[in-house]
C-alpha positions in Angstrom: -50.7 -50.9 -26.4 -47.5 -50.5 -28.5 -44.2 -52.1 -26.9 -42.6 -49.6 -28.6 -44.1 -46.8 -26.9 -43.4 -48.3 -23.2 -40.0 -48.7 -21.5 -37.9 -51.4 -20.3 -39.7 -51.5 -16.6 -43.4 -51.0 -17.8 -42.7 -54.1 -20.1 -40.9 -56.4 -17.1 -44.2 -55.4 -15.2 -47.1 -56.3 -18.1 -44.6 -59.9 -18.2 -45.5 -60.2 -14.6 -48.9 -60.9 -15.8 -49.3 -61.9 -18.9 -46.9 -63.8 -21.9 -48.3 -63.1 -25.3 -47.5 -60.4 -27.9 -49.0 -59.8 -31.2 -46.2 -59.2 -33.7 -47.1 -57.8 -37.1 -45.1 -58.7 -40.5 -45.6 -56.8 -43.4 -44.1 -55.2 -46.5 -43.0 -52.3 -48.6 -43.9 -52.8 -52.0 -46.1 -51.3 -54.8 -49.9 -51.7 -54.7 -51.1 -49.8 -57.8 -53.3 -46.8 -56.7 -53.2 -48.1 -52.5 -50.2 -46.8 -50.4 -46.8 -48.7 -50.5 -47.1 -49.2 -46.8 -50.1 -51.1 -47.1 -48.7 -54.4 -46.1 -47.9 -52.9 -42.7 -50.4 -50.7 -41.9 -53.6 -53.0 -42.7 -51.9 -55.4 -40.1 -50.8 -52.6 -37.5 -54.3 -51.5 -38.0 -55.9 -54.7 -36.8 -53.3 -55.8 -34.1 -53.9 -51.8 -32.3 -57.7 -52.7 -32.4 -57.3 -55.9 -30.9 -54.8 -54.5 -28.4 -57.3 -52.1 -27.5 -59.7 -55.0 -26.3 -57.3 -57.6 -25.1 -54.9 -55.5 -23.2 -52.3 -57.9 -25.4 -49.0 -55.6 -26.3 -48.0 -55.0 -30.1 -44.6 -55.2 -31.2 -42.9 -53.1 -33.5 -44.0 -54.1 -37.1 -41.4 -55.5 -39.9 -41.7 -52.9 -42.7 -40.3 -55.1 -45.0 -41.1 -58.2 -46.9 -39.7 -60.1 -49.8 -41.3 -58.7 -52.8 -38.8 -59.8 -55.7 -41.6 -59.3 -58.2 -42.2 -55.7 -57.6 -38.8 -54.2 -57.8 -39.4 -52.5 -61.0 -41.8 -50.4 -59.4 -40.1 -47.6 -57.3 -40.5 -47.6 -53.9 -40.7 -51.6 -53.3 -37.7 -52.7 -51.1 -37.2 -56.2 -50.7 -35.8 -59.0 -48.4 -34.0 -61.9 -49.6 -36.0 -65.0 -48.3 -33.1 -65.9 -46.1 -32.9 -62.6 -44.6 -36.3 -62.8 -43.9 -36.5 -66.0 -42.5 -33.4 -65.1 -40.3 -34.8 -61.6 -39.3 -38.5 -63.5 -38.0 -36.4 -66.1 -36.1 -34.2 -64.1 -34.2 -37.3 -61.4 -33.7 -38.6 -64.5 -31.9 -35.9 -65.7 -30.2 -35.2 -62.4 -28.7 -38.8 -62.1 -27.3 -38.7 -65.8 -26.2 -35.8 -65.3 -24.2 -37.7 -62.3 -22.1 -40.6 -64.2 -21.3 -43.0 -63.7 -24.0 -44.1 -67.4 -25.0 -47.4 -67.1 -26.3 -47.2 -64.9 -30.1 -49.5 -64.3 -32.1 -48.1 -63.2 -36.3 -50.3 -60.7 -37.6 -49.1 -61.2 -41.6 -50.0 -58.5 -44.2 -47.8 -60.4 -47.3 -48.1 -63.2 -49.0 -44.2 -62.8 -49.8 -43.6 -63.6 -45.9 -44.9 -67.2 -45.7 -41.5 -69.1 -46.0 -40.8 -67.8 -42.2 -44.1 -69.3 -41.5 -42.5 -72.9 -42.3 -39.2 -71.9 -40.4 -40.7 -71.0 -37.2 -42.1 -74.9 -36.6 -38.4 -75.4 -36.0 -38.4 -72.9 -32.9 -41.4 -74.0 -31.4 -39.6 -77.6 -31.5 -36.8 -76.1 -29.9 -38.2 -73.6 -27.5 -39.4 -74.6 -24.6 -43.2 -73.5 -23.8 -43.1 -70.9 -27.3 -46.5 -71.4 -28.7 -47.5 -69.2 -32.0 -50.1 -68.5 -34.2 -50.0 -67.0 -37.7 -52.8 -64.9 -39.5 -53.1 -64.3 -43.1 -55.9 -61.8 -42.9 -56.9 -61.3 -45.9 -57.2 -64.9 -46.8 -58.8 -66.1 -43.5 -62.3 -67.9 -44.0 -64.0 -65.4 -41.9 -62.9 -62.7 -44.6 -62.9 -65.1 -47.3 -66.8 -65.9 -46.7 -67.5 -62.1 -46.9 -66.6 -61.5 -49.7 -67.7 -64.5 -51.3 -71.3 -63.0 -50.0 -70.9 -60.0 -51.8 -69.8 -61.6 -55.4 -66.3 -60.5 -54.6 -63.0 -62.1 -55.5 -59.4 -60.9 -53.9 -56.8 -60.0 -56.1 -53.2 -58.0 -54.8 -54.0 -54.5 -54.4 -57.7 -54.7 -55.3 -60.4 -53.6 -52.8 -60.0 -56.2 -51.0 -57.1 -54.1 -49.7 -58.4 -50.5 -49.9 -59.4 -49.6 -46.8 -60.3 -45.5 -46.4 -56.8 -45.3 -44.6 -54.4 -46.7 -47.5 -56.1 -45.5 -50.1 -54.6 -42.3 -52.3 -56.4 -39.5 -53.7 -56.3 -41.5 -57.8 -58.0 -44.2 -56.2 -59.8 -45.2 -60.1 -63.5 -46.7 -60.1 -64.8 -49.7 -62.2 -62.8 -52.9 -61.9 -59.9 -55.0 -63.6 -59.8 -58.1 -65.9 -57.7 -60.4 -63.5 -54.0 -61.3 -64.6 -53.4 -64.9 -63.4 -50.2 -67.1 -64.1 -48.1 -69.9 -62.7 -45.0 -69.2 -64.1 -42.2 -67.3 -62.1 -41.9 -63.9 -63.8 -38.9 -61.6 -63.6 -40.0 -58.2 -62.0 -39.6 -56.6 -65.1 -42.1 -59.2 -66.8 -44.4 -58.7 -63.9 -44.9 -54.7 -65.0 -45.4 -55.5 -68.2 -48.1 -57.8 -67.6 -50.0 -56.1 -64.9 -48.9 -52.2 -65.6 -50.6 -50.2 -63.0 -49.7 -53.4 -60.4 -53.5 -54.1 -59.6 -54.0 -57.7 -59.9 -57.5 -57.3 -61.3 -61.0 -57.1 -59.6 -62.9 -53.8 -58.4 -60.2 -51.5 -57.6 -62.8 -50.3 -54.8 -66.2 -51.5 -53.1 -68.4 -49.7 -50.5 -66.7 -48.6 -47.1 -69.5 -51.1 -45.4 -68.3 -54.2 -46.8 -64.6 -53.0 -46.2 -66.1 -52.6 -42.2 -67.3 -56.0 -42.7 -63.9 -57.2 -43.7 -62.0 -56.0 -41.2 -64.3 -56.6 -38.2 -64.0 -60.1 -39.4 -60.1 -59.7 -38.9 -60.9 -58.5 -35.5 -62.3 -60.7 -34.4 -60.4 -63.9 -35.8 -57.6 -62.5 -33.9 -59.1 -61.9 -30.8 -60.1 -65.6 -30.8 -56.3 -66.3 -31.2 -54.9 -64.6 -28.6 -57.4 -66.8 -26.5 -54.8 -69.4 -27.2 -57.7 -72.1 -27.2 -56.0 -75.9 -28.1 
């Protein structure tokens, strides 16, 4: 169920009997041959499946991410890390205040980790708020399939291409990996990566991709179990 799509008096109700709410963070930004909204709907995807099991509602998902590093591509919009953090916290505050202490973050971005380490300061200060944050695509579960099918991750590489982001130019074959730890401009960033894959297969078998994100699944159904 979608918070969105219920009013005011449905949602006082489903508080009534029950105090947890998946919220979904994600991003606008280019992923070379995947959709721009990938960030969000990969996420949205796998909070609605596990709303569909748990009963647990879904809040409206944060289109937008801070993605510095992509802004020479069109169509990336980015947050400043401040305005992110500030955006998460009072997301959470607002929520809080209703009644819903128990969240679980369903992240799609790497870029929106910093309001990961801001939001031990709310549950310090919040009394009963309890959260849990999920990185899908770097979870163990998902990690140890594709380290059983040879596979390495890489931004906007299969590990991301699930049938319903992908575009019609999706290319076959695979990437030599671009790897660095300095801080590049955006512009330096397109010149160095070009079509904004990271590297690795641009695409792999829809099976494996089922694999992946039943594995997401269910590592989020095990979190909205809330188990200490």
């Amino acid at each position: 169920m979608r918070l969105a799509e219920l009013n005011w008096m449905e949602i006082e109700g489903y508080l009534k009997k029950d105090d947890r709410l998946m919220m979904v963070l994600g991003a606008t930004e280019q992923h070379g041959y995947i959709s721009i909204g990938a960030d969000v709907k990969i996420p949205q995807s796998i909070a609605d499946a596990a709303s569909q099991q748990s009963g647990v509602l879904v809040a409206p998902p944060l289109n937008f991410g801070c993605s510095s590093y992509f802004t020479d591509y069109p169509g990336t919009m980015s947050l400043r890390v401040k305005t992110l953090v500030d955006v998460v916290e009072d997301i959470v505050r607002s929520v809080h205040h209703q009644g819903f202490k128990r969240l679980v973050i369903v992240n799609g971005h790497g870029g929106n980790k910093p309001a990961k380490v801001s939001l031990g300061d709310l549950v310090n200060e919040l009394e009963g708020l309890k959260m849990s944050w999920y990185d899908w695509w770097e979870a163990p579960n998902v990690s140890a399939i594709a380290e059983k099918h040879g596979l390495h991750s890489y931004h906007a590489s299969w590990i991301e291409a699930f049938p319903f982001v992908r575009t019609a130019n999706m290319p076959q074959g695979e990437k030599r990996p671009f790897v660095t730890n300095r801080i590049l401009s955006s512009s330096e960033v397109k010149d160095a990566i070009g079509d904004g894959v990271y590297g690795g297969p641009y695409q792999v078998d829809e099976a494996i991709m089922g694999e992946i994100f039943a594995a997401a699944l269910k590592d989020v159904l095990f979190l909205l179990q809330f188990v200490d």
